[in-house]
N, C-alpha and C positions, 0 to 999 in steps of 0.2 A: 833736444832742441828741435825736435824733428815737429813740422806745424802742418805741411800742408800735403803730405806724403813727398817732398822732394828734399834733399841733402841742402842744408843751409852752406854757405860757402863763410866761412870769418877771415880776415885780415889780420894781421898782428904788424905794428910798425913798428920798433923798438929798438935802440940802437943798443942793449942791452941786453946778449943775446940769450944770458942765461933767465934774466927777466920774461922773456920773450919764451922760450922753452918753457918756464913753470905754467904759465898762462895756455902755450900749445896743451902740455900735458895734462892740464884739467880739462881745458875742451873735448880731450880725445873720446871722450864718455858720451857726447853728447850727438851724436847722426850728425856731425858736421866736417865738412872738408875747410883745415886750417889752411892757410899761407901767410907765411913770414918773407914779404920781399925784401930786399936789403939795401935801398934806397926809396927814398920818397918820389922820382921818377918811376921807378918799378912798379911803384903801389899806385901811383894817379895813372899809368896805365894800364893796370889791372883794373880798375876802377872804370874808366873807359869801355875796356873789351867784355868785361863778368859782370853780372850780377854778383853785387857783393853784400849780402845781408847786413853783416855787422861789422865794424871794425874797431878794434881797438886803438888805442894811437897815445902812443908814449911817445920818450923823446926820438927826434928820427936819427939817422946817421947824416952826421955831415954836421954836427952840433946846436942845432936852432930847437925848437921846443914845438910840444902839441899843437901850442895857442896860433902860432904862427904858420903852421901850414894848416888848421882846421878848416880854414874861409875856403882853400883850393879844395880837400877836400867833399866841403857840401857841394859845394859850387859843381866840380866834378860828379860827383853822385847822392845827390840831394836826399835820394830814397833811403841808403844806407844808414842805419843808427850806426852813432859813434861812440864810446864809452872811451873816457880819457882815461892815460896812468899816468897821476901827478902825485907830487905832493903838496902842490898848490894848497891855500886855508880855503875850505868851502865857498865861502863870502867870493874870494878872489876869481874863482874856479865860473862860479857864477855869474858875477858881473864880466871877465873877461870871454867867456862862451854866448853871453848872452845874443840869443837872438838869430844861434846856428841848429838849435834845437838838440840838442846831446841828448842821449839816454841816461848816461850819469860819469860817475867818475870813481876811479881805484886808486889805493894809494900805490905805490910802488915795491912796499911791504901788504900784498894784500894776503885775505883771507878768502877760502875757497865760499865763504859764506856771502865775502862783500861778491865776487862774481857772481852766485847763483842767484841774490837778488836783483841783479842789474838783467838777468838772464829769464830771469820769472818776470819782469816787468818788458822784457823785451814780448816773451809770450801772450801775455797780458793784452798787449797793443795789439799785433797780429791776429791772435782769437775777435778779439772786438771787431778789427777790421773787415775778418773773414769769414763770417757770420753769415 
């Protein structure tokens, strides 16, 4: 994941911890510093204080859903790509994100394949941008 010779920093929000763990553990390959904070406070002020390249963002603790705190998070830090874990239908994922700009979305049974696509289109962007 490594893009501009510095350590990407990834978020993982997930009140699902072993969810959250399979998802750390695929990143761990990739030159990136994970954090898993363990509330949605935690993470808007990590958000605040870091540079946070990427974040993931499933359900958070406290029981509310992605969709619902995504607004705080752009809003918070607009630059950060966000890859949702739902199992929302495509359609819905779509019309309900529209217009926060997401990188994409995982299902909650993912594949290490659905990440590394979401993860190559992260690169994708970046390279273009940093040209």
């Amino acid at each position: 994941m490594e893009q501009t010779g510095q350590q990407k920093h990834i978020l993982i929000l997930e009140s699902d911890r072993q969810l959250a763990q399979q998802i750390q553990e695929y990143l761990s390959g990739q030159a990136s510093l994970v954090t898993a904070p363990s509330s949605v406070k935690d993470a808007l002020d990590l958000l605040k204080s870091q540079r946070i390249h990427l974040a993931f963002l499933g359900d958070p603790p406290g029981g509310s859903s992605s969709f619902d705190i995504l607004k705080d998070f752009v809003k918070t830090s607009p630059m950060t790509y966000v890859i949702l874990i739902t199992d929302t239908p495509e359609k819905e994922v779509h019309d309900r994100a529209e217009g926060f700009g997401i990188l994409g979305h995982i299902p909650r049974a993912f594949s290490p394949n659905e990440i590394e696509r979401l993860i190559d289109k992260y690169r994708e962007i970046n390279q273009a941008l940093f040209r």
